[in-house]
Structures are given as structure tokens and as C-alpha cells.
SERO-4910 file (N, C-alpha, C, O; in steps of 0.05 Angstrom, whole numbers):
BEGIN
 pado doro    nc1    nc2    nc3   cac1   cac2   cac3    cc1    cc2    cc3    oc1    oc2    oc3
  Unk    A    310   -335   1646    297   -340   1620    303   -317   1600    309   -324   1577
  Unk    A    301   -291   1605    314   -265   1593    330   -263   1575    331   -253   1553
  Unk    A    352   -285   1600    382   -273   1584    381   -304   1563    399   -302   1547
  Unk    A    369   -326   1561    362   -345   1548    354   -338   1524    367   -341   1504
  Unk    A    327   -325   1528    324   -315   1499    340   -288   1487    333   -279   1465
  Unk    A    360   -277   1501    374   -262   1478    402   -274   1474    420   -263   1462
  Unk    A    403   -306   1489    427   -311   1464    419   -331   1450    436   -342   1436
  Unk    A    397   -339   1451    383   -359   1435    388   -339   1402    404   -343   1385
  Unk    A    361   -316   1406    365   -299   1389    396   -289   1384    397   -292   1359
  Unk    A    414   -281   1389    440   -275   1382    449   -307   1367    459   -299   1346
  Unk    A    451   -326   1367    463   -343   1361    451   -360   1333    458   -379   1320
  Unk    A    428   -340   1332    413   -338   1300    425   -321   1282    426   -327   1258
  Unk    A    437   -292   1297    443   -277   1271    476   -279   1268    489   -279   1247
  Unk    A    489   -282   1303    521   -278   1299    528   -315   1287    544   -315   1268
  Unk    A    521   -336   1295    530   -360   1297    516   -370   1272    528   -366   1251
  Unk    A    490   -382   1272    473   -398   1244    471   -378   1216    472   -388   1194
  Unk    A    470   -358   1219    481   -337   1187    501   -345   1181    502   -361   1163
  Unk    A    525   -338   1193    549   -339   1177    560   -367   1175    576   -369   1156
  Unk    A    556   -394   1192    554   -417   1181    532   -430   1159    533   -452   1149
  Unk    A    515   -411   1155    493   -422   1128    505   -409   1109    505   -419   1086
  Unk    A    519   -381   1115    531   -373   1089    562   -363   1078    567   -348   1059
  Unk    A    577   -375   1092    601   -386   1086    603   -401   1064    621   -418   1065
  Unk    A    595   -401   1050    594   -423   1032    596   -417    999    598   -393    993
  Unk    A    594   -441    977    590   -417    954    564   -414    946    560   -411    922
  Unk    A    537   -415    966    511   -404    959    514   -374    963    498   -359    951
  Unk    A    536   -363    979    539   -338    983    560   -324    982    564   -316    960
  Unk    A    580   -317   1000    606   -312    999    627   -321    973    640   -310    956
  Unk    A    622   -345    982    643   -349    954    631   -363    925    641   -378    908
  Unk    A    608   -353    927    594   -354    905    600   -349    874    593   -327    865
  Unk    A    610   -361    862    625   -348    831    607   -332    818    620   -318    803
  Unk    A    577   -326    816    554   -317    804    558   -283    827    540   -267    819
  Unk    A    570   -274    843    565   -262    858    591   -241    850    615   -248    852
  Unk    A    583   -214    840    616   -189    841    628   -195    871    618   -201    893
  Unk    A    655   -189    860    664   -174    886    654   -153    910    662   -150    933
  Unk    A    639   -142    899    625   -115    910    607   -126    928    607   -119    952
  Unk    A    588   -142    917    567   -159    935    574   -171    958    568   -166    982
  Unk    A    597   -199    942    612   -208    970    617   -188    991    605   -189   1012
  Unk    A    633   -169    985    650   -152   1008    625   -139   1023    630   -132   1046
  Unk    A    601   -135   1014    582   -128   1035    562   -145   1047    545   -139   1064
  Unk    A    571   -180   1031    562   -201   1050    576   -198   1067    563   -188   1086
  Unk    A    601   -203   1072    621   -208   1095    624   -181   1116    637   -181   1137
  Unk    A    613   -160   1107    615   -136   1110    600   -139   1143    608   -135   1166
  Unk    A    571   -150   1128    541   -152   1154    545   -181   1169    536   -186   1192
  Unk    A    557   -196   1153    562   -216   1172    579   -213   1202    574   -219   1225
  Unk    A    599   -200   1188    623   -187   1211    605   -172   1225    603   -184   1246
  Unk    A    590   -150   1225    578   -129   1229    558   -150   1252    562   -151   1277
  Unk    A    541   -164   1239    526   -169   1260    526   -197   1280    508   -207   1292
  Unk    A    558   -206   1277    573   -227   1289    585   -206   1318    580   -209   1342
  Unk    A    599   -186   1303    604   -171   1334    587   -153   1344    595   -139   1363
  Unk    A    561   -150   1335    548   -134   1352    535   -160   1375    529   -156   1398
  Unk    A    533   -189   1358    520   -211   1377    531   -214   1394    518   -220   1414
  Unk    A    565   -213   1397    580   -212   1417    577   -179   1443    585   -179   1466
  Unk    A    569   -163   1434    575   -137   1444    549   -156   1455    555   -171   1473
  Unk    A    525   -156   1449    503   -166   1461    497   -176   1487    487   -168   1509
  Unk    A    510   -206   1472    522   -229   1502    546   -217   1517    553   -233   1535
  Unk    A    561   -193   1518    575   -186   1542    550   -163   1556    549   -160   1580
  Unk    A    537   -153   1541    514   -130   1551    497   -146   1579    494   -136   1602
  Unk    A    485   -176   1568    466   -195   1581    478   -205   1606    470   -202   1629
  Unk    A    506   -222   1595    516   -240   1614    535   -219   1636    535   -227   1660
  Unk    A    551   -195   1629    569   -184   1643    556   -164   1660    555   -164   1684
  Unk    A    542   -137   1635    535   -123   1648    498   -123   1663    485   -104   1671
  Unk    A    492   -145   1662    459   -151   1661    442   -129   1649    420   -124   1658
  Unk    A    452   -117   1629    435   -100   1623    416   -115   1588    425   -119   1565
  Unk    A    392   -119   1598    373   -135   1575    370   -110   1552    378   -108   1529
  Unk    A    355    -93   1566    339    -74   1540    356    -74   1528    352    -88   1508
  Unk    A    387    -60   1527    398    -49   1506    404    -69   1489    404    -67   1464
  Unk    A    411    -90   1502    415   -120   1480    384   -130   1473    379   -139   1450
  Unk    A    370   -129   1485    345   -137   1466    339   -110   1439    329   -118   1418
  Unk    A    344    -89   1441    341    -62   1430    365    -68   1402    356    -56   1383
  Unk    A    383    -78   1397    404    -83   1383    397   -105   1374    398   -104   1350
  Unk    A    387   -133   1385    379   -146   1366    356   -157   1358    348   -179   1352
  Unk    A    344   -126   1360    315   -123   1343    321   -114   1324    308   -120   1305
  Unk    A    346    -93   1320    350    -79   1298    351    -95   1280    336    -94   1260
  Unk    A    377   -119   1284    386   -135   1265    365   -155   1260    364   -158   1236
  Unk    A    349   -169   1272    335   -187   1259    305   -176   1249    289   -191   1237
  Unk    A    297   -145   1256    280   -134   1241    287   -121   1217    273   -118   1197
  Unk    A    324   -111   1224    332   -115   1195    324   -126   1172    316   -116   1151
  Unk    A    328   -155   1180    332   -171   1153    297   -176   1147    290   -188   1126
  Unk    A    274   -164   1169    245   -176   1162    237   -156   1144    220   -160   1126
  Unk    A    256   -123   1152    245   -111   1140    255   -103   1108    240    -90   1093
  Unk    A    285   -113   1098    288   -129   1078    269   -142   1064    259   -135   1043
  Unk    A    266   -160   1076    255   -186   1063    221   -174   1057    207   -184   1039
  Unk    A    213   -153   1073    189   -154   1066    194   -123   1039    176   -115   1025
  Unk    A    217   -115   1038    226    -92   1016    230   -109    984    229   -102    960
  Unk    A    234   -129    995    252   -141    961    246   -142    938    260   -147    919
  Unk    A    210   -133    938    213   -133    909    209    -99    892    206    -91    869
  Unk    A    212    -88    919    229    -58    912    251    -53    897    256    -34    883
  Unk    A    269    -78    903    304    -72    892    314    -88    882    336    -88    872
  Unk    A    292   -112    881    292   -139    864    317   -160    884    337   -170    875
  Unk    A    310   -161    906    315   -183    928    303   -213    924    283   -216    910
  Unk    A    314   -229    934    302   -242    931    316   -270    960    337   -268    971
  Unk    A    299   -288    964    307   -305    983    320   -334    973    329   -352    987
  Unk    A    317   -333    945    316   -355    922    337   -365    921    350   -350    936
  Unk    A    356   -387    913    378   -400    906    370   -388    869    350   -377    859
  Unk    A    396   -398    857    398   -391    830    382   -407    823    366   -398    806
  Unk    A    380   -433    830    369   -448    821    334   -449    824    318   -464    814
  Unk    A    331   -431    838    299   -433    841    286   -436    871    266   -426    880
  Unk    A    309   -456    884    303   -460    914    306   -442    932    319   -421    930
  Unk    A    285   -454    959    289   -429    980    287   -453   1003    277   -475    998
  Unk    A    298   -444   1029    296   -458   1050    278   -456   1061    278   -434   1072
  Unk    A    259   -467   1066    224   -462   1086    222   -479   1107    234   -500   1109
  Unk    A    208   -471   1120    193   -485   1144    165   -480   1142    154   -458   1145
  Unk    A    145   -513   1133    116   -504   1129    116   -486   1106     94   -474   1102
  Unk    A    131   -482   1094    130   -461   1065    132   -440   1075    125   -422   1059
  Unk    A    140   -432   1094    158   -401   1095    189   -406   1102    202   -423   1115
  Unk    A    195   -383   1085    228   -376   1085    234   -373   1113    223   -359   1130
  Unk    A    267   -399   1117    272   -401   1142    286   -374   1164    289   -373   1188
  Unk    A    289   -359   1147    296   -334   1154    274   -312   1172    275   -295   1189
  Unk    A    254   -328   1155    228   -300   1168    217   -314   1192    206   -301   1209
  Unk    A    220   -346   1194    206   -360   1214    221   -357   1242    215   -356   1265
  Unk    A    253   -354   1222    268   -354   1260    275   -326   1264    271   -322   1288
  Unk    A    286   -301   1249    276   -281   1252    251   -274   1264    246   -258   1282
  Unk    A    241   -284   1255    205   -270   1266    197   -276   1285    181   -263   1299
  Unk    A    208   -300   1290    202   -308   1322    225   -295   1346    222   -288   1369
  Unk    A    242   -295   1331    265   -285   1350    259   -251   1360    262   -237   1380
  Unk    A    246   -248   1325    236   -206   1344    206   -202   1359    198   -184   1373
  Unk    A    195   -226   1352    173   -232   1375    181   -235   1405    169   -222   1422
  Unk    A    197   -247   1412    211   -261   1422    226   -235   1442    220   -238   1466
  Unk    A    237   -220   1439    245   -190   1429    236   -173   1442    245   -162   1462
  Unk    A    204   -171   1422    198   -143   1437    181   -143   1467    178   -124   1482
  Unk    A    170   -177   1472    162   -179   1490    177   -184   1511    168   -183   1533
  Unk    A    211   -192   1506    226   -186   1533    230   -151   1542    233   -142   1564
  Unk    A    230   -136   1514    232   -107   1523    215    -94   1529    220    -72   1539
  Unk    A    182   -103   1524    172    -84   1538    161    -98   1568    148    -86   1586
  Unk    A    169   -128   1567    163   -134   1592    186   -113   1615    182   -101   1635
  Unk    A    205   -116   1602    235   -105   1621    223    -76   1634    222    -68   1657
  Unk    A    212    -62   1607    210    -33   1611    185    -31   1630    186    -16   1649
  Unk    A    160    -46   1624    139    -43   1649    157    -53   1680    153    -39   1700
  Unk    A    176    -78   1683    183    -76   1706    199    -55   1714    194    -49   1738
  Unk    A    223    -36   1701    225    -21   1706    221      3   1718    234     16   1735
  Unk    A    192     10   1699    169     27   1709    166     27   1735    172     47   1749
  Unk    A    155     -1   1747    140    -12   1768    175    -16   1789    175    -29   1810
  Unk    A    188     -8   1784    211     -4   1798    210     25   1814    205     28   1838
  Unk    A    216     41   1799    216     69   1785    198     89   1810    203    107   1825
  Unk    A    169     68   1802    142     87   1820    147     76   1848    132     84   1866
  Unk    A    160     63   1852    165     41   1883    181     70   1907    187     64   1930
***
């Protein structure tokens, strides 16, 4: 079940991101500089191969924490973004006004949020069995 939920979670940030944003809501967005793009595609790449470094961490080397520990970064990343934005004037909005929700929250924070829930209770379950390894 472990290694389930960290490619469940990996396959939210490396796989369903950059297929939602491939597109011209983002990347090739004409309303968007150059500058922006290149640091969309920048984090997409960025956290497409860390999802891969992940799933060889889980499935090859069975090692959980450090892949659950990496993709907490990235999907607390983006919560802790999203909860920054109106610091730097972020926003989750389409130009047009729209946002993608589930129940009226942004689909980002629902599967993020569940996914670092998700997260920290495989790591600190890992780390108490460890413990309980450890004192054995």
C-alpha cells in the first residue's frame, strides 16, 4: 500500500500537471512572456524527473522516506504557493475568471492536499517502524 500511495502521489505532480498544462492555458499561452513560460516548463521538467527519481527510489531501491520526503517538498510546494499568492499577486484563476474546483476548492489544493496528507502519514508511519526496528 506504501509504495501505492507514492506513485499515486507522483503521478499527480510528474504525469496530471504537465498534461493539464501543456496547453495554451499555460505553456503556450500567448498572454504569457517568454520568461514565465521557460520557468513553467522549467518546474514541470523539474518535478517530472524528480517523480521519476521517486518511483525508481520506491519500486528499485525500496527506500519510502526519501521518496515520500521529496514528494512532500513538491506538492507542499505548490500548497505553500498557493497559500503565498496574494503576497506576489498569484493567482489560481484562468484569464477569464475561471478556476478548476472540487466542492469549490481549487483542484490543485484538494489533490495536493490530500496527496501531502497522504505523505506525511506514510513518513512518519515508516519512521516509527523504523524506530521500533532500531530498539529490537
Amino acid at each position: 500500500m506504501k509504495k501505492i500511495i507514492i506513485t499515486f502521489t507522483v503521478s499527480l505532480y510528474a504525469i496530471v500537471v504537465p498534461f493539464l498544462e501543456i496547453n495554451t492555458t499555460h505553456v503556450f499561452n500567448p498572454d504569457w512572456t517568454p520568461h514565465v513560460r521557460i520557468h513553467e516548463v522549467w518546474q514541470l521538467i523539474t518535478n517530472s524527473t524528480i517523480g521519476i527519481f521517486c518511483l525508481w527510489l520506491v519500486w528499485v531501491k525500496n527506500e519510502l522516506k526519501s521518496s515520500a520526503v521529496l514528494s512532500m517538498l513538491v506538492t507542499g510546494g505548490f500548497l505553500l504557493a498557493y497559500a503565498l499568492q496574494n503576497f506576489y499577486g498569484g493567482s489560481m484563476k484562468y484569464l477569464d475568471g475561471s478556476e478548476k474546483t472540487i466542492l469549490g476548492i481549487n483542484i490543485g489544493v484538494v489533490g495536493f492536499g490530500f496527496a501531502f496528507i497522504l505523505l506525511t502519514l506514510l513518513f512518519f508511519k515508516s519512521s516509527i517502524n523504523s524506530e521500533k526496528l532500531r530498539r529490537k
